[in-house]
Legacy VTK file of the C-alpha trace (Angstrom):
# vtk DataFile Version 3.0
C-alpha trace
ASCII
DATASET POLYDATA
POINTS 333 float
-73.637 130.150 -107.263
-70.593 129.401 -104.874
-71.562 128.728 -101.385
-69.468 128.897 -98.110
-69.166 125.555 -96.357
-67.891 124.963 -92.265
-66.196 121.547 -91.088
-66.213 120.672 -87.625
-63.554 118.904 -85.899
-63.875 116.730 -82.829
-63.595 118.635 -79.775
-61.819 117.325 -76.282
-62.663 118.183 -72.839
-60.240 117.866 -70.070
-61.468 117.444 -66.426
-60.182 120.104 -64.053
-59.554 119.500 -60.353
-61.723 120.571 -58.020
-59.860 122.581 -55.049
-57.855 120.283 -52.945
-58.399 117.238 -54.938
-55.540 117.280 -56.714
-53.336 116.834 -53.447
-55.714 114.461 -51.443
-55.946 111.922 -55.260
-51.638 112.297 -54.583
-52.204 110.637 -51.260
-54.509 108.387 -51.888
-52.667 106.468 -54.826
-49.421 106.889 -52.543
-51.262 105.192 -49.765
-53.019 102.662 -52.012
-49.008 101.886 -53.198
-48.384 100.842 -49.552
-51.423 99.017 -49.318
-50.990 96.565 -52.289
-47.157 96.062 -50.914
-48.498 95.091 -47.439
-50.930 92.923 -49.029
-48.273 90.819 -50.595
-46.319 90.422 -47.530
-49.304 89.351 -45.249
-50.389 86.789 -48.164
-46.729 85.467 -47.962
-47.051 85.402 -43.671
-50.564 83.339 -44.667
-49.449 80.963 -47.280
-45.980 80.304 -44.467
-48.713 79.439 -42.129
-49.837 76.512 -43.993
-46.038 75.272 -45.297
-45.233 75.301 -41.599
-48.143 73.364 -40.281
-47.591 71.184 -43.083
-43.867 70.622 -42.521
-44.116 69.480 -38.977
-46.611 67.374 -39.958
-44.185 66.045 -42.488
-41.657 65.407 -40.621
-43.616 64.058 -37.036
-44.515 61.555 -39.734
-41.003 60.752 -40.960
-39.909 60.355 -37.214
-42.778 57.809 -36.553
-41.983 55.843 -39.895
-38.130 55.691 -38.831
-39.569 54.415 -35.140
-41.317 51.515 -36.569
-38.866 50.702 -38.586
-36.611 50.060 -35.712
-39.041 48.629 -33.608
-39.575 46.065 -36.500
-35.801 45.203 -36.896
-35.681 45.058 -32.878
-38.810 42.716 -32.538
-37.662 40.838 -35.845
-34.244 40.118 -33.583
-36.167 38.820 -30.912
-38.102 36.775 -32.377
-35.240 34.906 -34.524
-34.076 34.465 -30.891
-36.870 33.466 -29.114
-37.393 30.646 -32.436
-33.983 29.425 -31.922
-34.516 28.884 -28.273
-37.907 27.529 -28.427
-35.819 24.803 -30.888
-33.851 24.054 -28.415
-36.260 23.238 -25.714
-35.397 26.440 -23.643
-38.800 28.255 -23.989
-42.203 27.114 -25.002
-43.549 26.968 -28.001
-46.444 30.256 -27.290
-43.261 32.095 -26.311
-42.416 32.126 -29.820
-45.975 32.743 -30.809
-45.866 35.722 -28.230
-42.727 36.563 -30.381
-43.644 36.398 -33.975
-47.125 38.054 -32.894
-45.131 40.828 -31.863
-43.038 41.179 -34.635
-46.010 40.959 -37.025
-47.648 44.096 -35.099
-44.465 45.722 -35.548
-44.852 45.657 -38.934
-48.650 46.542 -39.362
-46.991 49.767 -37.546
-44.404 50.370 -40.490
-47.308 49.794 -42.782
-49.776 52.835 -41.364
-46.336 54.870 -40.972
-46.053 54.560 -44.368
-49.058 55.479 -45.163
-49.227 58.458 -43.321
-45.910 59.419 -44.848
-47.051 59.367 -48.069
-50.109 61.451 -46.881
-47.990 64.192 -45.385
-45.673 64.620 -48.322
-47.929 65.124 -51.261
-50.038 67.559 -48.788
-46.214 68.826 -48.929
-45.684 68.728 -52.024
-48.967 70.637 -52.860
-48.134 73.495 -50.776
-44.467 74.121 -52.275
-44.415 72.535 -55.197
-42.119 69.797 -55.180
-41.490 66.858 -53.080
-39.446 67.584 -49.591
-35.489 66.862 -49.584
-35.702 63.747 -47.144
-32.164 64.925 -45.813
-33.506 68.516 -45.281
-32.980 69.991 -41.882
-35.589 69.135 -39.073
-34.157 71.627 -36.539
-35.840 74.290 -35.148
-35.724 77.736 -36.339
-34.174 80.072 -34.144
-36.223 81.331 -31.210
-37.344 84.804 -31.300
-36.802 87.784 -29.085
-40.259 87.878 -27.627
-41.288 92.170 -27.028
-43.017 92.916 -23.646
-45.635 94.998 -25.612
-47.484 93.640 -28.562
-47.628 97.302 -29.984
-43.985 97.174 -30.777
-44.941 94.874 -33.663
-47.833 97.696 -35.038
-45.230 98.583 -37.697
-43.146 95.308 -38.684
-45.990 93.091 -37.995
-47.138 92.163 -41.738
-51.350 91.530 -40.530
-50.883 94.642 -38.911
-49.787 96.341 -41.325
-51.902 95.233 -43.799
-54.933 96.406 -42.254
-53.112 99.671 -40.892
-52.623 100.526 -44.623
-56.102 99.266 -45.504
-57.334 101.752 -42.800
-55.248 104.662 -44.491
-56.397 103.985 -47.621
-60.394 104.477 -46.903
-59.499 107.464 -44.432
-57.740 109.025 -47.732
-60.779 108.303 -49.917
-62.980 109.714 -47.331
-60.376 113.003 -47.658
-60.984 112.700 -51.296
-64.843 112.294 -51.102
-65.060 115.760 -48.518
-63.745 117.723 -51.532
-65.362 115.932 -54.236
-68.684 118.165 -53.576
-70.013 117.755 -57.207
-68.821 116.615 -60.423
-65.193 118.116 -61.834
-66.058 120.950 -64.165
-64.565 120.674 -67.392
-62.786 122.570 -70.335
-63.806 122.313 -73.517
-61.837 122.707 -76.556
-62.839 122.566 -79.999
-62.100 123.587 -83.596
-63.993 124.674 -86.822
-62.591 125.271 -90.721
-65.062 127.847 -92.420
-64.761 129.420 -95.851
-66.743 132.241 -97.246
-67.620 130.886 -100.798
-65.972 127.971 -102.820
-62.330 128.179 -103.635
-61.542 130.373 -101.156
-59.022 129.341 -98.298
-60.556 127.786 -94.725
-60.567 129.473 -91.874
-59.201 127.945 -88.546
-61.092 128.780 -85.687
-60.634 127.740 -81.702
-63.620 127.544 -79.368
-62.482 127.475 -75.686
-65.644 126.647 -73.021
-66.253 125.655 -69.282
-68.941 123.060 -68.920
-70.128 123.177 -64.957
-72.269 120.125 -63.975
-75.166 120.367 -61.480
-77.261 118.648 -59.652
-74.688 115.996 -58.353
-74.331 116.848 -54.821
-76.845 113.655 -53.161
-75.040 111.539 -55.024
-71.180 112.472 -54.104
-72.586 112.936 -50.354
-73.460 109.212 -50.663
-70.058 108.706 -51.816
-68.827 110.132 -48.676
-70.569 108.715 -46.348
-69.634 105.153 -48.000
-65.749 105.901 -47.694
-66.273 107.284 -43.887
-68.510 103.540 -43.022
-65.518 101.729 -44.376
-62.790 103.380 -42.783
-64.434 103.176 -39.371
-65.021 99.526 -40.662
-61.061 99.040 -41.423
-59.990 100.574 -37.534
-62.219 97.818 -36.117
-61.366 94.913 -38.219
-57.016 96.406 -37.135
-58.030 96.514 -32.911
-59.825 92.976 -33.510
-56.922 91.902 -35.382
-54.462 93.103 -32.445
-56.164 91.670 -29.542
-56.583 88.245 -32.016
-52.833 88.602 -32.665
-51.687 89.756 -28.714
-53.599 86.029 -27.654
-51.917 83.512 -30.280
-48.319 85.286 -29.239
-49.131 84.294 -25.694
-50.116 81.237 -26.395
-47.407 80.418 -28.723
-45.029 81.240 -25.964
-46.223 79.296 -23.481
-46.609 76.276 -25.689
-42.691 76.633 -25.998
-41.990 77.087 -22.793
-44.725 74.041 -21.535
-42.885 71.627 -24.803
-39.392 72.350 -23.413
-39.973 71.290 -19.814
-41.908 68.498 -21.454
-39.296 67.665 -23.640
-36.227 67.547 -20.331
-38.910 64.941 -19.043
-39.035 63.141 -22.230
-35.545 62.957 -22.780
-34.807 61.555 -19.165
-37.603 59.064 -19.195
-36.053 57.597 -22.833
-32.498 57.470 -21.355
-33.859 55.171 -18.530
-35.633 53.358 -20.708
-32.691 52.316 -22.804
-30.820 51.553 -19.818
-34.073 48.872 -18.778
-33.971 47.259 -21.902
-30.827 47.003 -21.830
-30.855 45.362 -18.380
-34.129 42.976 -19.278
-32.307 41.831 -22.546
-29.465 40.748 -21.038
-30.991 39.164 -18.234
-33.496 37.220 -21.039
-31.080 36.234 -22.523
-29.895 34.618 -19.748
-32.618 32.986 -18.524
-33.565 35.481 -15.967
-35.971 37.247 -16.722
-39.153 35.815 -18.922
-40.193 36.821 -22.350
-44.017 38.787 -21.528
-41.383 40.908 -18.984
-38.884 41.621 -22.083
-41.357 42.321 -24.273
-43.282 44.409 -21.510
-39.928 46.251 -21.379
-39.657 46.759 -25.306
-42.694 48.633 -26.011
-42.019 50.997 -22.816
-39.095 51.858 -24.852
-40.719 52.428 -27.820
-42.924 54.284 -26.522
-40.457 56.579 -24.807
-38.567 57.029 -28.010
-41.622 57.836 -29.388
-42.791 60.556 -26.945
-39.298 61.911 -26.757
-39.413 62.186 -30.693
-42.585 63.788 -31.195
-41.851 66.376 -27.858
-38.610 67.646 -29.903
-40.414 68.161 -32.710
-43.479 69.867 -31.278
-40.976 72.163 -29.459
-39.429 72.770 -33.306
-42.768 73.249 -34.466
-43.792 75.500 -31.343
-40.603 77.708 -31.655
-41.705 77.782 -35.575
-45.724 78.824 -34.516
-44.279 81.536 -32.122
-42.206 82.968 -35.062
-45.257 83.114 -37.027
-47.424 85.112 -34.248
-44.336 87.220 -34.289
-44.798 87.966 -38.537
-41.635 86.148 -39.277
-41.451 84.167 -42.311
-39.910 80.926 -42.097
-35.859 80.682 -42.431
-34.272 79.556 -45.269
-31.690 76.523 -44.379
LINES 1 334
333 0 1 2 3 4 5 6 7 8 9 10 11 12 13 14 15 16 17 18 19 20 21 22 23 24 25 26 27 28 29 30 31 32 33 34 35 36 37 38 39 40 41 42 43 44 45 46 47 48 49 50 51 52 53 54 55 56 57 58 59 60 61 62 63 64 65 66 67 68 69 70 71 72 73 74 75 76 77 78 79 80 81 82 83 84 85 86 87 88 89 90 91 92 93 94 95 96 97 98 99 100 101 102 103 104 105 106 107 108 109 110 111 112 113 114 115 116 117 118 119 120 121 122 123 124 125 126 127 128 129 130 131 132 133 134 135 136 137 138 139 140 141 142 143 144 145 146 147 148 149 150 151 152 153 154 155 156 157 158 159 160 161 162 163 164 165 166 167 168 169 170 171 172 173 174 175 176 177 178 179 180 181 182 183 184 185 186 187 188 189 190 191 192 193 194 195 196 197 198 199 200 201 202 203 204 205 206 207 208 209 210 211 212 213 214 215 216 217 218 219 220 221 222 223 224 225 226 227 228 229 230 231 232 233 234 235 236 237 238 239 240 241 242 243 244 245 246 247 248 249 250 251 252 253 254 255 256 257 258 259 260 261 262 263 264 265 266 267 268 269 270 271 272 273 274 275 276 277 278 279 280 281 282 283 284 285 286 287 288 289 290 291 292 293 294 295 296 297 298 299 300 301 302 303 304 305 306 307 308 309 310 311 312 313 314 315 316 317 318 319 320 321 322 323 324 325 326 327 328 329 330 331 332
């Protein structure tokens, strides 16, 4: 006896939006676009942070290695003299010690220079990846216009932004959540072959349904009230994150304003104290003047050459700090 037989095929079911969704999902994966590109430019403003602190550091410790090593040639000179003398029976014999003890703390400094040299570059070198260019440019970058209200930066300020975007993003999922009331219904779509007896031809038939879920509305309300907590969340981490960036741009301009008077200072206090030494080594060498007042004299100009050193280049690296309270990545050169 020939019997009928029915196939089934696999059937589909296709989601279908729930009213508004479609529209508020649009904006969310637009804002969500903005968010990720703000994320990568306030990563970049972080990682800049550290390469600048870093830098300075770098090169304060290049200026203090290049110190000692003309303190050491200077003191090196002086002693060769003070040896030469003590030979000939003008100074005593501790002069030279005074001398040669001198010298041999000059070069104990060249030593730790060194050392923190060699510190500062492979911290360097870790950061970006290859060691420094010793000839690259220690100037300053170029100051920045400083605004009169911090809330001119709320849309070029890459923190800011970041967080303003994060914001948008939780306030559109909570827009999303409001019309997400239950679970999206669905359409269902399926086909069947039948055949009345054996050898005859199948049948194609198309089943269209609508499967309706229930029972889901605690749950989605949950969801709502999760994406409303974090976009109240977001707005207080972004006011936080103003006030916290409105107090390191005022204190990153007064620093350069404080390093440059400090730095006129510096500047005239090293210009007089090449002119002493220059005055005490002549008169030295003339028998004028004895050799605990010239080297007295030597390390007050060391020490201003030191000060004025380090005061230019904390005024490089202040100019460089208030360009990063400001969002501004470092400039090439």
């Amino acid at each position: 006896k020939n019997q009928g037989s029915r196939e089934y095929a696999a059937g589909v079911a296709l989601p279908l939006w729930l009213p508004g969704e479609r529209s508020r999902q649009g904006a969310l994966a637009d804002a969500e676009s903005k968010a990720l590109d703000s994320r990568v430019t306030a990563a970049q403003l972080r990682t800049a942070a550290a390469v600048r602190d870093a830098w300075w550091n770098w090169q304060r410790a290049r200026g203090e290695q290049s110190l000692a090593r003309e303190r050491l040639i200077s003191a090196q000179k002086l002693a060769e003299d003070v040896r030469r003398r003590a030979k000939a029976g003008d100074l005593a014999r501790s002069d030279q010690h005074q001398a040669d003890g001198a010298a041999a703390s000059a070069e104990v400094a060249l030593a730790e220079s060194g050392s923190l040299l060699a510190a500062s570059t492979q911290h360097l070198r870790a950061l970006i990846g290859k060691l420094p260019d010793e000839k690259a440019a220690d100037g300053p970058e170029t100051p920045p216009a400083v605004p009169a209200d911090f809330t001119a930066l709320d849309t070029t300020h890459p923190a800011v932004v970041e967080l303003f975007d994060r914001a948008e993003v939780a306030r559109r999922s909570a827009d999303l959540a409001s019309v997400q009331t239950r679970n999206n219904p669905e359409l269902l779509l399926a086909t069947t072959r039948e055949r009345g007896a054996f050898g005859d031809d199948y049948q194609q038939t198309v089943t269209f349904g609508v499967r309706i879920p229930f029972g889901s509305e605690s749950r989605n309300r949950a969801k709502l009230g999760l994406a409303r907590a974090e976009a109240l969340e977001t707005e207080g981490q972004l006011r936080l994150e103003r006030e916290r960036l409105a107090a390191d741009l005022e204190a990153a301009r007064v620093r350069v304003e404080s390093s440059r008077i400090q730095l006129a200072a510096a500047e005239k206090r090293a210009q007089l104290a090449r002119e002493s030494r220059g005055f005490f080594d002549k008169s030295f060498r003339l028998g004028e003047s004895d050799l605990p007042t010239r080297l007295r004299i030597e390390l007050e100009s060391v020490e201003a050459e030191r000060q004025n050193a380090r005061t230019r280049i904390d005024l490089a690296a202040g100019i460089s700090a208030l360009r990063q309270a400001l969002g501004l990545l470092p400039e090439q050169k």
